[in-house]
PyMOL Python script that loads the backbone (N, CA, C, O; Angstrom):
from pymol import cmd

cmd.read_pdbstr("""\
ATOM      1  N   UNK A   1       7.911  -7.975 -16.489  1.00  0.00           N
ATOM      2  CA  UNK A   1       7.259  -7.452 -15.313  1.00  0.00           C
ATOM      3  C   UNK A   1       8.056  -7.831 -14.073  1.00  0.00           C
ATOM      4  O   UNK A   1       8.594  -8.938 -14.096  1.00  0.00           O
ATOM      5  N   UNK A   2       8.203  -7.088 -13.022  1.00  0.00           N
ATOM      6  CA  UNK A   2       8.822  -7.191 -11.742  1.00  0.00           C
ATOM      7  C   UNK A   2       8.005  -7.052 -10.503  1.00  0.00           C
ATOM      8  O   UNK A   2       7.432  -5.978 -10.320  1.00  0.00           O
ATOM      9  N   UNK A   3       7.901  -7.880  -9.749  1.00  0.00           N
ATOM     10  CA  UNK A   3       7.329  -7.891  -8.586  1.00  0.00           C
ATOM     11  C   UNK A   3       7.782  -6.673  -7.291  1.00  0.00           C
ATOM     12  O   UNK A   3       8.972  -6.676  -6.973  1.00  0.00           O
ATOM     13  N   UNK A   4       6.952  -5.778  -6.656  1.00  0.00           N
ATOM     14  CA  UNK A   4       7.688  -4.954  -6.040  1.00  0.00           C
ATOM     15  C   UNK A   4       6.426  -5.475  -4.767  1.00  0.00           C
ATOM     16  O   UNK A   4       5.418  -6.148  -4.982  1.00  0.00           O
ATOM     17  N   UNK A   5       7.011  -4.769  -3.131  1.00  0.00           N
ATOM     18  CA  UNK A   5       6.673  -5.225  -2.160  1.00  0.00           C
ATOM     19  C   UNK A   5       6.487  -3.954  -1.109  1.00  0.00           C
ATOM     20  O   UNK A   5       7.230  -2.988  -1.286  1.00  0.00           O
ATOM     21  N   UNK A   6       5.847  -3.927  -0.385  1.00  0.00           N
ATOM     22  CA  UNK A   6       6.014  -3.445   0.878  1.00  0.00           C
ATOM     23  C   UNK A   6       5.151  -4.188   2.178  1.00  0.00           C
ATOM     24  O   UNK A   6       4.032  -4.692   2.084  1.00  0.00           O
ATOM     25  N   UNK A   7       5.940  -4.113   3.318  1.00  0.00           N
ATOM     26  CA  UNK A   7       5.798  -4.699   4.457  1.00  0.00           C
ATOM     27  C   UNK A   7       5.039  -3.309   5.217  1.00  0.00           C
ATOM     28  O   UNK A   7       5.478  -2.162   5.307  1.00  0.00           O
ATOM     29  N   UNK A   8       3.541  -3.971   5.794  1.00  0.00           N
ATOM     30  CA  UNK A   8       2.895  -2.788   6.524  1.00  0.00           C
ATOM     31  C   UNK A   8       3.717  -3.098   7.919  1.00  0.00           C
ATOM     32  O   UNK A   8       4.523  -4.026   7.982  1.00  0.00           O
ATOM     33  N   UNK A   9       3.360  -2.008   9.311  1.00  0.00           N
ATOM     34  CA  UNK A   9       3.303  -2.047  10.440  1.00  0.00           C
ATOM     35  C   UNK A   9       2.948  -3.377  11.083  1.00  0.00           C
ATOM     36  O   UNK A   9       3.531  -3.954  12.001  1.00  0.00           O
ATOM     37  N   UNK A  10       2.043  -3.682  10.514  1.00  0.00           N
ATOM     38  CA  UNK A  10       0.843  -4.690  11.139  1.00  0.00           C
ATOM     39  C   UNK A  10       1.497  -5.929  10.212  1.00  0.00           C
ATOM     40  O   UNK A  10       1.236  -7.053  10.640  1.00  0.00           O
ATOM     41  N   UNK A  11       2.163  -5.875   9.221  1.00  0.00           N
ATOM     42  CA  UNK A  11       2.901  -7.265   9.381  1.00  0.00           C
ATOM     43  C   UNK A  11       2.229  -7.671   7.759  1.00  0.00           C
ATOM     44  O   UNK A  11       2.795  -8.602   7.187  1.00  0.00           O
ATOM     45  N   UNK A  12       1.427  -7.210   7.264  1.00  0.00           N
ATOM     46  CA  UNK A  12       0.884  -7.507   6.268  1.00  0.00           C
ATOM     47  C   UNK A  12       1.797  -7.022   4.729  1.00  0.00           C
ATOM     48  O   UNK A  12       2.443  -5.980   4.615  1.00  0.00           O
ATOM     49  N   UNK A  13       1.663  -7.862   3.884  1.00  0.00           N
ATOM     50  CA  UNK A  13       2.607  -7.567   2.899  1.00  0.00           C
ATOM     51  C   UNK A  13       2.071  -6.843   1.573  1.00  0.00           C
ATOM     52  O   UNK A  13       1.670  -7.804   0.917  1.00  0.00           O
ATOM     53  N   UNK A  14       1.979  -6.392   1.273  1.00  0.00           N
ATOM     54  CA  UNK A  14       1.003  -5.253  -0.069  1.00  0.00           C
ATOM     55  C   UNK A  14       2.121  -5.860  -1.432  1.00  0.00           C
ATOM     56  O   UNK A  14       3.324  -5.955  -1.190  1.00  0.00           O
ATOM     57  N   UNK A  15       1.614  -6.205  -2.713  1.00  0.00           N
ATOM     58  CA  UNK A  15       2.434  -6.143  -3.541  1.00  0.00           C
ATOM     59  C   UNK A  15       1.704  -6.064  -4.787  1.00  0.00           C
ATOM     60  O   UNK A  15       0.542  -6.394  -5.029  1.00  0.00           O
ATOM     61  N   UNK A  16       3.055  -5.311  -5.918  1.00  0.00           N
ATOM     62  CA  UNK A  16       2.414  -5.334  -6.936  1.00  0.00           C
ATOM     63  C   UNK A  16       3.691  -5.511  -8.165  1.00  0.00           C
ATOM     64  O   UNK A  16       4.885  -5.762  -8.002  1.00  0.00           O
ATOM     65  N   UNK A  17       2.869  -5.260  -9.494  1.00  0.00           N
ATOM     66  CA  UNK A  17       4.028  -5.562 -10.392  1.00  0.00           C
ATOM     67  C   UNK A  17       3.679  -4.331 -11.293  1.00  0.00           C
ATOM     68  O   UNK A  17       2.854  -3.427 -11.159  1.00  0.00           O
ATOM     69  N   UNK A  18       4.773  -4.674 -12.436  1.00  0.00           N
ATOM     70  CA  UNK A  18       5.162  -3.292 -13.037  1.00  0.00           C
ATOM     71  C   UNK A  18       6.624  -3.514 -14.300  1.00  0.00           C
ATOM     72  O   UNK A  18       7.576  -4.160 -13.861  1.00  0.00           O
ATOM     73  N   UNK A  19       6.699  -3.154 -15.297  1.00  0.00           N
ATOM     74  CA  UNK A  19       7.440  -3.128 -15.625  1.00  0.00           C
ATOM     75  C   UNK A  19       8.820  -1.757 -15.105  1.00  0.00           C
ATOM     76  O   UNK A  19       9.957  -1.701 -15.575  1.00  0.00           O
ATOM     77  N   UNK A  20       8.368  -1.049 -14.307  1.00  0.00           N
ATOM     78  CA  UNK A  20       9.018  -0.486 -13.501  1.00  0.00           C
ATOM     79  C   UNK A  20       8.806   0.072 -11.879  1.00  0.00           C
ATOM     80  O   UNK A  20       7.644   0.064 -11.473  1.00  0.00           O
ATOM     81  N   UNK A  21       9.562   0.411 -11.217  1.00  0.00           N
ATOM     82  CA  UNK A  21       8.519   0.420  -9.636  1.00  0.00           C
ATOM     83  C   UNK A  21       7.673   1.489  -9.843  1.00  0.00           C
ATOM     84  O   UNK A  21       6.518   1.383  -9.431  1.00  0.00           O
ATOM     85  N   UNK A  22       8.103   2.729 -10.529  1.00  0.00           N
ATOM     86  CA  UNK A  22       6.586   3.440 -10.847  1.00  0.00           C
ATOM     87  C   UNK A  22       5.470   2.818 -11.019  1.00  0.00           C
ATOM     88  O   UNK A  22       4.614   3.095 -10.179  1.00  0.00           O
ATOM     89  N   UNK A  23       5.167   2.038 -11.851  1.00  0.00           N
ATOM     90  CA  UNK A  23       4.225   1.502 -12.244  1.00  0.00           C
ATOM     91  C   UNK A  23       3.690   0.732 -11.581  1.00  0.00           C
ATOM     92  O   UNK A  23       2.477   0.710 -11.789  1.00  0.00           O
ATOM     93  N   UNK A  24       4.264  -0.399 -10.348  1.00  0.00           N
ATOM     94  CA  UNK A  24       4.131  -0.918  -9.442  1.00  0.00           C
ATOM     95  C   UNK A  24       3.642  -0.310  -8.346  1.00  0.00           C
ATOM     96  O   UNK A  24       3.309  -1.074  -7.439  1.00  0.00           O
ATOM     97  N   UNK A  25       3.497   0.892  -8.160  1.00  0.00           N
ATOM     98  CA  UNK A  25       3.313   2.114  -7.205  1.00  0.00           C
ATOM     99  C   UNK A  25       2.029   2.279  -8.114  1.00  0.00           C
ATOM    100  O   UNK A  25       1.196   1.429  -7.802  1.00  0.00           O
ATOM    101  N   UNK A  26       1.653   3.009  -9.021  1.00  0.00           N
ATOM    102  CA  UNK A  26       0.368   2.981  -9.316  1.00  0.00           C
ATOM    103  C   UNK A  26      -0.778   1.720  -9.048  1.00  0.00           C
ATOM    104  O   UNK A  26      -1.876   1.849  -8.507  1.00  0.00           O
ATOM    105  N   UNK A  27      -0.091   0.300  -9.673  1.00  0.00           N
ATOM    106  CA  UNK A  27      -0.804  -0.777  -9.639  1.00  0.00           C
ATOM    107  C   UNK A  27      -1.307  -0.620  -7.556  1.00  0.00           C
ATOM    108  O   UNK A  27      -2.461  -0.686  -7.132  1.00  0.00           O
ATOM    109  N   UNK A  28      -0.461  -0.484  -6.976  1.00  0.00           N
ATOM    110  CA  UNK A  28      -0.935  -1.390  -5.662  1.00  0.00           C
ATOM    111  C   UNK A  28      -1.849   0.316  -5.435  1.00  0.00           C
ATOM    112  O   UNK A  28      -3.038   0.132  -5.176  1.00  0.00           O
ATOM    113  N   UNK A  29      -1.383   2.049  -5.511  1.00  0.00           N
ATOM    114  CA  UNK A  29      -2.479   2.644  -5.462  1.00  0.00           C
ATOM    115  C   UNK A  29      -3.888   2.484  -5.870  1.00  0.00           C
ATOM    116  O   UNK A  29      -4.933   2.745  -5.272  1.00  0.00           O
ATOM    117  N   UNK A  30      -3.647   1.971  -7.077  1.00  0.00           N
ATOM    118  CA  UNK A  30      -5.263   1.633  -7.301  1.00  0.00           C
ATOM    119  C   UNK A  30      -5.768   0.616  -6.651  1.00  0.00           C
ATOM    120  O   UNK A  30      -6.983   0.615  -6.845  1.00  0.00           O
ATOM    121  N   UNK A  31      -5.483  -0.153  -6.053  1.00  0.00           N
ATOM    122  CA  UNK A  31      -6.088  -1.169  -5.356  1.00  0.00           C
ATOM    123  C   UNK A  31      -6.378  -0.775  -3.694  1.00  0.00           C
ATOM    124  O   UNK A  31      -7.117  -1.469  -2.995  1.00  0.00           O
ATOM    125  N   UNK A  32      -5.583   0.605  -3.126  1.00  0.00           N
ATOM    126  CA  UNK A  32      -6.190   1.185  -1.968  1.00  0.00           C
ATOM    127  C   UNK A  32      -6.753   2.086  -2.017  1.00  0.00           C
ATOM    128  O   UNK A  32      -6.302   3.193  -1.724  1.00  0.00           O
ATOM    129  N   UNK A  33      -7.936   1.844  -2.414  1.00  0.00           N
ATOM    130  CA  UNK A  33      -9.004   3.155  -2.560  1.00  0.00           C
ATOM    131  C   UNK A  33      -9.352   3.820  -1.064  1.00  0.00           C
ATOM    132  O   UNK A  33      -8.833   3.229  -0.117  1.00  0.00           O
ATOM    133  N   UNK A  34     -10.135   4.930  -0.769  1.00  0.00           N
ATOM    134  CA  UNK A  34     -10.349   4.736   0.578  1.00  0.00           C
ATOM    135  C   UNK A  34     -11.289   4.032   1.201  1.00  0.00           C
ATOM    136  O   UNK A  34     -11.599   4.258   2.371  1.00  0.00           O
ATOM    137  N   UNK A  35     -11.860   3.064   0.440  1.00  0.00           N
ATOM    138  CA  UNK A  35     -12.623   1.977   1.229  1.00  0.00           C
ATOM    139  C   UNK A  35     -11.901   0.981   1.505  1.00  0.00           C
ATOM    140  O   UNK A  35     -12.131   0.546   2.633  1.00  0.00           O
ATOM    141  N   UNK A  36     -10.721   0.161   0.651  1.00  0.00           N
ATOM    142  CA  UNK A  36      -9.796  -0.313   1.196  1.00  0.00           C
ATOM    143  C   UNK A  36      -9.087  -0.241   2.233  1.00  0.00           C
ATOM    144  O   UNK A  36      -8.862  -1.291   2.834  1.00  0.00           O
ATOM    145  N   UNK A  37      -8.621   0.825   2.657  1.00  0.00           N
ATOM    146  CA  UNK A  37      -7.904   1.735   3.560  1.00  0.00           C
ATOM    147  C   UNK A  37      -8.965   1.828   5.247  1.00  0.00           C
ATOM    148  O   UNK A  37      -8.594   2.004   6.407  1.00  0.00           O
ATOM    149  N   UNK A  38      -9.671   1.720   4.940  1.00  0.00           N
ATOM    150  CA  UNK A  38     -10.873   1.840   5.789  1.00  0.00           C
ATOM    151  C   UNK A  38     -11.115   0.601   6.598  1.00  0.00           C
ATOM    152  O   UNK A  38     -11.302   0.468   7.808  1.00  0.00           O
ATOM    153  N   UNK A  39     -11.059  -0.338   5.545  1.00  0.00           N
ATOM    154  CA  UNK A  39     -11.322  -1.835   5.854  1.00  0.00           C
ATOM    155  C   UNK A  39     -10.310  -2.243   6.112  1.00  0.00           C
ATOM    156  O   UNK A  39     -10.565  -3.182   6.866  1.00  0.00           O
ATOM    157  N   UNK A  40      -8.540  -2.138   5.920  1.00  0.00           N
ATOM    158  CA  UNK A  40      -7.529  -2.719   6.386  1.00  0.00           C
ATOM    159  C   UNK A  40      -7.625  -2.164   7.911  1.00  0.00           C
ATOM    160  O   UNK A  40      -7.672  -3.000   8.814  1.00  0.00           O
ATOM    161  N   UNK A  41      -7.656  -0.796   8.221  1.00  0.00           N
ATOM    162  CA  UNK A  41      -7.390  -0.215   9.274  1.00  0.00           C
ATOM    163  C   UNK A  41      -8.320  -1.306  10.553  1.00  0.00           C
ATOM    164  O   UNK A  41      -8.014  -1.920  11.575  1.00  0.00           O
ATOM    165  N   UNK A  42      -9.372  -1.103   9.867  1.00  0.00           N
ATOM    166  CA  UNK A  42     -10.313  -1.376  10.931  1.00  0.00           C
ATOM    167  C   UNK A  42      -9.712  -2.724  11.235  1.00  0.00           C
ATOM    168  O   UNK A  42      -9.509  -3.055  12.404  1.00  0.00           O
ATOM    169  N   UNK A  43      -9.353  -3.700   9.978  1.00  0.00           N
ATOM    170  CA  UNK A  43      -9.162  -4.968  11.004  1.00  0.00           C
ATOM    171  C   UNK A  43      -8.287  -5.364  11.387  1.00  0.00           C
ATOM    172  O   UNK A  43      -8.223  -6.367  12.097  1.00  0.00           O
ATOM    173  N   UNK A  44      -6.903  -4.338  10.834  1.00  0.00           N
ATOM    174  CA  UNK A  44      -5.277  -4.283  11.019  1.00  0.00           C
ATOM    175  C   UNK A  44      -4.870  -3.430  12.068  1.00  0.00           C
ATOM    176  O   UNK A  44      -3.837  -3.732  12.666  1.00  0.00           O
ATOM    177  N   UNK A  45      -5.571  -2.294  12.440  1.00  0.00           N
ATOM    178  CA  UNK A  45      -5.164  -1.790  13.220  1.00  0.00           C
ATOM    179  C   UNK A  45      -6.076  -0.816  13.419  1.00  0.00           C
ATOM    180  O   UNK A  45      -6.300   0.237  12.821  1.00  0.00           O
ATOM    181  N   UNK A  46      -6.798  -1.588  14.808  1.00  0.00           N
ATOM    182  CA  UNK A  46      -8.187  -1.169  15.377  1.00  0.00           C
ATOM    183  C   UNK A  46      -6.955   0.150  16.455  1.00  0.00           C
ATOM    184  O   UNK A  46      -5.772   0.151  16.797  1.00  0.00           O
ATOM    185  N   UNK A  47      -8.054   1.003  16.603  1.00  0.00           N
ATOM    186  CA  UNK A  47      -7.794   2.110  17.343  1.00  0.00           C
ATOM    187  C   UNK A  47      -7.184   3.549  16.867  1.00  0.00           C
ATOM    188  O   UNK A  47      -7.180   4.711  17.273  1.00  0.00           O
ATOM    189  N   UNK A  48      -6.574   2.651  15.562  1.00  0.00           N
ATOM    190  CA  UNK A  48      -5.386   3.771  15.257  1.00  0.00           C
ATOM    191  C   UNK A  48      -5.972   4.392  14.087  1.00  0.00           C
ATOM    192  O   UNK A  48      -6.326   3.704  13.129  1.00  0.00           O
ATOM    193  N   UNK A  49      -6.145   6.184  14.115  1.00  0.00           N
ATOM    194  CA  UNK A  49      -6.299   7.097  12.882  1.00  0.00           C
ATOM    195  C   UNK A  49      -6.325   6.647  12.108  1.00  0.00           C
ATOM    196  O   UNK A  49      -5.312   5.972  11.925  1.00  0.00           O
ATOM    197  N   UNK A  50      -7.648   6.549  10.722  1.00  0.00           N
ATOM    198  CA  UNK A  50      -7.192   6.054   9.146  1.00  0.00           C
ATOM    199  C   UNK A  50      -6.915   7.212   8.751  1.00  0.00           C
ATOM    200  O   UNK A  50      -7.540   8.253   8.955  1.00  0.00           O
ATOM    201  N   UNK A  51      -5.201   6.907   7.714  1.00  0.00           N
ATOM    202  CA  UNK A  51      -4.505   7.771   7.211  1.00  0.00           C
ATOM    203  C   UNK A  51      -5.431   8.056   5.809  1.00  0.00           C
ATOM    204  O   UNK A  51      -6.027   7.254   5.090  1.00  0.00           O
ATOM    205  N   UNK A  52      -5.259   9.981   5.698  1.00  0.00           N
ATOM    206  CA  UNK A  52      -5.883  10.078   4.445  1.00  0.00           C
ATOM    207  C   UNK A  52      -5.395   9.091   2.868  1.00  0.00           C
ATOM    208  O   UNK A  52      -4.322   8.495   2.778  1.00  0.00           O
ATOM    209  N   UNK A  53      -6.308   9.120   1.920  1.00  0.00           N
ATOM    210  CA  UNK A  53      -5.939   8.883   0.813  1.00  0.00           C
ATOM    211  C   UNK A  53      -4.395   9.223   0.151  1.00  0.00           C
ATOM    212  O   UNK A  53      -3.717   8.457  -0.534  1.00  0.00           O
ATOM    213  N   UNK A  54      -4.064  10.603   0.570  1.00  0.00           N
ATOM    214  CA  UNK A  54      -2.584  10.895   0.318  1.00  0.00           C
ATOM    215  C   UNK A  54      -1.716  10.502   0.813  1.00  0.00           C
ATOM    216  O   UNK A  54      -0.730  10.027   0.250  1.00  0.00           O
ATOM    217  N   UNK A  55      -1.869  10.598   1.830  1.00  0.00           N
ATOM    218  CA  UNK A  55      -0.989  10.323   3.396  1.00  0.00           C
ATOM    219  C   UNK A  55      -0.655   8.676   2.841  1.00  0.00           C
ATOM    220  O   UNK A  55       0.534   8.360   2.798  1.00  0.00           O
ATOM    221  N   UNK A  56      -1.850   7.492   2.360  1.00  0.00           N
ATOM    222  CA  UNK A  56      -1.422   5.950   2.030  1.00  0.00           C
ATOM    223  C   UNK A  56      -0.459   6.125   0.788  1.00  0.00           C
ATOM    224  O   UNK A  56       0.583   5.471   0.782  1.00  0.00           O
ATOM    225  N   UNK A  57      -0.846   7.250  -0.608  1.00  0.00           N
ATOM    226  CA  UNK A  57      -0.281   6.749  -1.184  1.00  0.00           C
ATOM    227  C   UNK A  57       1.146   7.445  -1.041  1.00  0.00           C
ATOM    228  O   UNK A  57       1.990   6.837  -1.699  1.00  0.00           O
ATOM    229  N   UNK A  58       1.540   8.317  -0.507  1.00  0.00           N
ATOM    230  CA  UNK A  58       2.966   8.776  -0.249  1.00  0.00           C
ATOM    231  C   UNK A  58       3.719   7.682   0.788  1.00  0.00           C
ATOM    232  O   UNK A  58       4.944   7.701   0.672  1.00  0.00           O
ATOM    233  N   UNK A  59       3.278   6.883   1.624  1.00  0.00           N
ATOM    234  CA  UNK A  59       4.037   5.386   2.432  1.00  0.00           C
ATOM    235  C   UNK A  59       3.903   4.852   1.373  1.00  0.00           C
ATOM    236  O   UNK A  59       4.860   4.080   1.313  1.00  0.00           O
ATOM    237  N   UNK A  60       3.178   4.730   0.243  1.00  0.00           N
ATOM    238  CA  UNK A  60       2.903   3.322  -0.969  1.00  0.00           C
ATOM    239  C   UNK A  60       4.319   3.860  -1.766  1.00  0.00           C
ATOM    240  O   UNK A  60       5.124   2.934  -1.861  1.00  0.00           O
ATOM    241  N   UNK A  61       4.731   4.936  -2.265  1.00  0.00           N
ATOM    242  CA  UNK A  61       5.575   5.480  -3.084  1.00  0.00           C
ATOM    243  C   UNK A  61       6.742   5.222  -2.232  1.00  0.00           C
ATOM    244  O   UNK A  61       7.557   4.331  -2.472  1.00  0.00           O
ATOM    245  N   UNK A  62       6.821   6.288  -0.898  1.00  0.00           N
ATOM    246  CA  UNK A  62       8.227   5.778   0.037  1.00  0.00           C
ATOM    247  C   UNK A  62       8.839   4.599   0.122  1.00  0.00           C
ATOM    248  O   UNK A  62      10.043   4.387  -0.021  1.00  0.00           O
ATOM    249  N   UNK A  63       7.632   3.508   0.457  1.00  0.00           N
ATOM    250  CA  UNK A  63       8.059   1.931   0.890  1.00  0.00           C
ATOM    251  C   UNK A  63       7.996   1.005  -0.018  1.00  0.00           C
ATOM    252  O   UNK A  63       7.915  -0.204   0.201  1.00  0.00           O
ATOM    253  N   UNK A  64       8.048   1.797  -1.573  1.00  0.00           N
ATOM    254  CA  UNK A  64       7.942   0.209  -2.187  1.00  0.00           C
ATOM    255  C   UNK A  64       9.215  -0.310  -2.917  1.00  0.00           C
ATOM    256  O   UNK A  64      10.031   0.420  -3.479  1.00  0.00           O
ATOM    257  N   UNK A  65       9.262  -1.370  -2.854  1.00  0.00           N
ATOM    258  CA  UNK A  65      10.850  -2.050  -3.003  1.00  0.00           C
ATOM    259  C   UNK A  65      10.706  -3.180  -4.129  1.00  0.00           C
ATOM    260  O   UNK A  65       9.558  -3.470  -4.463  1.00  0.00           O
ATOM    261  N   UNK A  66      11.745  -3.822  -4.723  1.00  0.00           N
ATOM    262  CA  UNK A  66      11.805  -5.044  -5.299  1.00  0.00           C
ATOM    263  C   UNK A  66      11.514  -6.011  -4.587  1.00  0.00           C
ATOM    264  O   UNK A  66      12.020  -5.835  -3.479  1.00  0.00           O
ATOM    265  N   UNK A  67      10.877  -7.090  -4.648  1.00  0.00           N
ATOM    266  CA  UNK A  67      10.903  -7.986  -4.047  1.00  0.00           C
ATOM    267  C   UNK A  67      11.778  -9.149  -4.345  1.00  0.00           C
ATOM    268  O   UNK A  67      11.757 -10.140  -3.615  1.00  0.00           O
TER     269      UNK A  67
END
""", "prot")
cmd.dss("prot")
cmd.show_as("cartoon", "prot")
cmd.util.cbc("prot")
cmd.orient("prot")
C-alpha cells in the first residue's frame, strides 16, 4: 500500500492509501461525501461557494500525489 496526499487551499492535508493512486483517489472520494464537503467548507472556508460533489472529486483526481 502507498500513501498518496493532497494539500487543500486552506492548508489542510487530505490523504489516502492504495495499492495504486487510483485507488487512493477512490479511498479519500469516499470519505468526501457531500456532507463532508459541506462541513469542511463551512469551517475551512467560510464565505466561499461549496463545490459540487463532481467539481471535489475531479480536484481529488487532479491533485493527488505520492506522498
Amino acid at each position: 500500500m502507498a500513501t498518496f496526499s493532497m494539500n487543500c487551499s486552506c492548508g489542510q492535508v487530505f490523504s489516502g492509501e492504495g495499492a495504486s493512486r487510483d485507488e487512493a483517489v477512490k479511498d479519500i472520494q469516499s470519505i468526501m461525501d457531500d456532507m463532508a464537503i459541506t462541513a469542511h467548507f463551512q469551517e475551512m472556508h467560510a464565505g466561499e461557494p461549496v463545490p459540487s460533489l463532481r467539481e471535489m472529486y475531479t480536484r481529488i483526481a487532479q491533485n493527488l500525489t505520492a506522498a
